[in-house]
C-alpha positions in Angstrom: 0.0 0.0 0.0 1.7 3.3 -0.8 1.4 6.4 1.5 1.3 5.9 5.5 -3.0 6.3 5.7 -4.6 3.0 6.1 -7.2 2.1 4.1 -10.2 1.2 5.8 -13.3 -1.5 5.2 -16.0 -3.1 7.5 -16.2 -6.8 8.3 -19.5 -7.5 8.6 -21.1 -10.7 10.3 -22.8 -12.8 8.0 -23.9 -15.5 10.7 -23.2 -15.7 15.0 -23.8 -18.5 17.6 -22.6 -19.2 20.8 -19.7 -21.1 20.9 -20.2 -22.3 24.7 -16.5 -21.1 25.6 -16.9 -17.7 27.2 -13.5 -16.8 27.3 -12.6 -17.9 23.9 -8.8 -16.9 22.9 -8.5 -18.8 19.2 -9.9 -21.2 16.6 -9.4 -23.9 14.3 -12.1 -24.9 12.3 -12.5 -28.5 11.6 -13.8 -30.7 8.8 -17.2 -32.0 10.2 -17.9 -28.1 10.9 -17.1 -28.1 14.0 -14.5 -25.9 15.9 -11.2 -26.3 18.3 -11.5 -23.8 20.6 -8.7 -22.7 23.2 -9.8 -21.0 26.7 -6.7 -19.4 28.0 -6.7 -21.4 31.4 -9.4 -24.2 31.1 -7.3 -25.9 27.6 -8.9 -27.1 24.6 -12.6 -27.5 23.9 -14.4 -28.9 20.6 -17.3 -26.8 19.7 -20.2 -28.4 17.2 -22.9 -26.7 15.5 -25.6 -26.8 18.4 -23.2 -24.8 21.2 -22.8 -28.0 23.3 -19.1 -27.4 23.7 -16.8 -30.5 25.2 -13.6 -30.0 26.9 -11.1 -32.4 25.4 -8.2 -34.8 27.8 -5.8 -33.7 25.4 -5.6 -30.0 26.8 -5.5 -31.1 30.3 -2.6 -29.7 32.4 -2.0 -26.9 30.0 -2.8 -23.4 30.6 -2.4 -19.3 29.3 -3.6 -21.5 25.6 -3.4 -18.3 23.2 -3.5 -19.9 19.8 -4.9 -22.9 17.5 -4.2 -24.1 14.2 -5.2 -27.4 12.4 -2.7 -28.6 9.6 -3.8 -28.7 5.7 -4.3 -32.1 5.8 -6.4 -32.3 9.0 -3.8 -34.7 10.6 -2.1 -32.4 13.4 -3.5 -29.3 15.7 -1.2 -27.3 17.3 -1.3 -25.3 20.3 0.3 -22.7 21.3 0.8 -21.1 25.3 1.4 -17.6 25.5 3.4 -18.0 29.0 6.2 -19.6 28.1 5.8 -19.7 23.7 5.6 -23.9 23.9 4.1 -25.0 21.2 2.7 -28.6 21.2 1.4 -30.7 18.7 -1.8 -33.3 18.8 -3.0 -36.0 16.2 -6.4 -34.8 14.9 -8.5 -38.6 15.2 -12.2 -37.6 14.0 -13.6 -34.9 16.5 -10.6 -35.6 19.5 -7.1 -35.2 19.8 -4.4 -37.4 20.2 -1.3 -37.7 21.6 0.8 -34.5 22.7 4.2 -33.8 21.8 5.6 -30.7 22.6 7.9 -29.0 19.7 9.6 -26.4 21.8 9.3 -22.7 22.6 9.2 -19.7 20.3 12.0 -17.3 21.3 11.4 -14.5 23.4 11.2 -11.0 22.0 10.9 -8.8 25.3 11.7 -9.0 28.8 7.6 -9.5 29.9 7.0 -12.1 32.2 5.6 -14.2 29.2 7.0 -14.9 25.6 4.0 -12.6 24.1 3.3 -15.0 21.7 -0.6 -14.8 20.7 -2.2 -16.4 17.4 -0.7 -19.2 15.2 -1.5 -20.4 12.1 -0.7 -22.3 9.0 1.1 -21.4 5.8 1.1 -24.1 2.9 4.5 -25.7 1.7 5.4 -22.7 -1.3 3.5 -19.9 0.1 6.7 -18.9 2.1 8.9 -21.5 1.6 9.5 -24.8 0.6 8.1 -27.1 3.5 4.7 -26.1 5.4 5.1 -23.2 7.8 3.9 -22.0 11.1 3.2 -18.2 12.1 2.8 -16.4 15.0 1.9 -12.8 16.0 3.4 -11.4 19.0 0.7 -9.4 20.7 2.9 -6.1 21.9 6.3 -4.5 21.4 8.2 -5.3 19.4 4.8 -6.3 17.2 6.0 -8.8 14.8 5.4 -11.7 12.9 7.5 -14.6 13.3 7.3 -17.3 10.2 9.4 -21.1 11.8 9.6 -24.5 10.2 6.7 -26.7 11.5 8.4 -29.4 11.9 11.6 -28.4 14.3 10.4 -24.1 15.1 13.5 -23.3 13.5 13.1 -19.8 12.7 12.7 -19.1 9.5 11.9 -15.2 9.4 11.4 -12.6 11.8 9.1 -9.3 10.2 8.5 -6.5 11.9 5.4 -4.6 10.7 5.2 -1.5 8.7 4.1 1.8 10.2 0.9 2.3 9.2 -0.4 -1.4 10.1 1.5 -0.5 13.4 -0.7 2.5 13.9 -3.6 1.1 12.1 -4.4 -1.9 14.3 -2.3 -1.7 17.7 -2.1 -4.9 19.9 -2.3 -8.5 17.8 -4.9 -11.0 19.4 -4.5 -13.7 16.4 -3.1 -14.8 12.8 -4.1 -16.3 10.2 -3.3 -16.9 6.3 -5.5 -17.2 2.7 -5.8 -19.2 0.3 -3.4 -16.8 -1.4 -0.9 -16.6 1.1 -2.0 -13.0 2.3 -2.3 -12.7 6.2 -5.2 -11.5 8.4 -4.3 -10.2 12.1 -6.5 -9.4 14.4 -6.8 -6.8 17.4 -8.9 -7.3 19.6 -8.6 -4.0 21.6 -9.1 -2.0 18.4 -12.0 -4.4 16.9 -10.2 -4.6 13.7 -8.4 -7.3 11.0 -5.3 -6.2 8.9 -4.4 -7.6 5.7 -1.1 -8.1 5.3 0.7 -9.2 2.6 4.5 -10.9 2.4 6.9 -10.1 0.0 10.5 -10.5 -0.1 10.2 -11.0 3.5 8.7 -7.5 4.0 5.5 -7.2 5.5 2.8 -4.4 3.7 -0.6 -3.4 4.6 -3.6 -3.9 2.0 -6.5 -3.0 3.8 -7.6 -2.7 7.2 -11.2 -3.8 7.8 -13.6 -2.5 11.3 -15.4 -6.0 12.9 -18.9 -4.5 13.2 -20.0 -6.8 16.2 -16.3 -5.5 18.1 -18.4 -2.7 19.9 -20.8 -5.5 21.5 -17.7 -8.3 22.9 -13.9 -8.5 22.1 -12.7 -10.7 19.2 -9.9 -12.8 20.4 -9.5 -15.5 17.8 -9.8 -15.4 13.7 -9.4 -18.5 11.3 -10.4 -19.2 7.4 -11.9 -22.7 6.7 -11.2 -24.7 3.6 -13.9 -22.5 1.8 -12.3 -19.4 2.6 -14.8 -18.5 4.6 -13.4 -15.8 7.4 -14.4 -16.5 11.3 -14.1 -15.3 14.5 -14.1 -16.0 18.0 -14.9 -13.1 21.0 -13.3 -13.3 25.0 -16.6 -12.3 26.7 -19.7 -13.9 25.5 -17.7 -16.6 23.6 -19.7 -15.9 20.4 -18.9 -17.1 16.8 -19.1 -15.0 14.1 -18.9 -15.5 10.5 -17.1 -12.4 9.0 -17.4 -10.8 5.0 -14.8 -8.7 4.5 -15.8 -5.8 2.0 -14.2 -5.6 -1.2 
């Protein structure tokens, strides 16, 4: 985007339920239409259609749980915890989780008593390098966005964003990528979604859009489902909220 002004759109909410998870931090939507859901200190929930939300074994013992993403091929969700950047990694067997294997930590970027670490997501094999590729959004200073292998969490890029998103959208609550490997972040404490987009491992804003339903609860989480289909989670009411982005 040329000039420092941001350019500004609305999100508007197509659809909303409860998700029965008041204090909602991230999703992951999964294949049977369902959603995994992380609460940042009751662990991991799975949250069908109707609202009857069910806390899963596999989050048991875990806690500060800031960030959910499900693999391209359905096979693995990973977790992330904001307190000490540990990201761990479940099978994905129907509508449970499997297994738990913790990866590591992502690396801390400030002297807070947490890593600051909130939102992961997903980023096909080619979109920003050869193998698939996890990203995360640190929430304050230094904002950036932090792109590892997601295999090992070797770190494969560190990206600082530009001015005008940095005035444009404040604190990041949540990440997550398109179909056409251009990034969403979302701030909760400004009710708004950046679209970013990555090029020769420099970050530029697009377009910054206003969530209309931000003045009612706070969005904490946003995903996009294998239809493209933009979605997110608020810390409050623990709503759902299916989002259209304006053109």
């Amino acid at each position: 985007m040329a000039g420092n002004k941001a350019r500004y759109g609305k999100a508007r909410s197509l659809a909303t339920r409860a998700l029965g998870v008041q204090e909602a931090s991230s999703l992951a939507p999964m294949r049977d239409g369902s959603f995994l859901v992380v609460d940042d200190e009751h662990g991991i929930f799975r949250c069908p259609p109707d609202g009857s939300a069910v806390q899963l074994d596999a989050g048991q013992g875990l806690a500060d749980l800031e960030g959910v993403a499900i693999t391209p091929d359905g096979k693995h969700a990973y977790v992330l915890s904001e307190r000490d950047g540990s990201v761990w990694r479940f099978g994905v067997d129907g509508d449970d989780l499997q297994g738990g294997e913790r990866l590591g930590n992502l690396p801390r970027l400030a002297k807070a008593l947490n890593h600051g670490w909130e939102g992961i997501a997903f980023a096909a094999a080619g979109a920003f390098g050869e193998h698939l590729q996890l990203l995360a959004a640190h929430q304050v200073k230094p904002r950036r966005i932090g792109v590892f292998d997601a295999e090992t969490l070797e770190q494969r890029l560190m990206v600082r964003l530009p001015k005008n998103a940095r005035k444009a959208i404040g604190d990041l609550n949540d990440i997550t990528v398109d179909a056409d490997g251009r990034i969403l972040l979302l701030s909760g404490k400004r009710g708004c979604i950046a679209k970013m987009r990555l090029v020769d491992d420099v970050l530029s804003l697009v377009r910054v859009y206003r969530v209309e339903t931000a003045k009612d609860d706070v969005p904490e989480g946003i995903s996009i489902d294998t239809e493209g289909r933009v979605w997110i989670c608020t810390d409050g009411k623990g709503m759902l909220h299916q989002l259209e982005l304006e053109p």
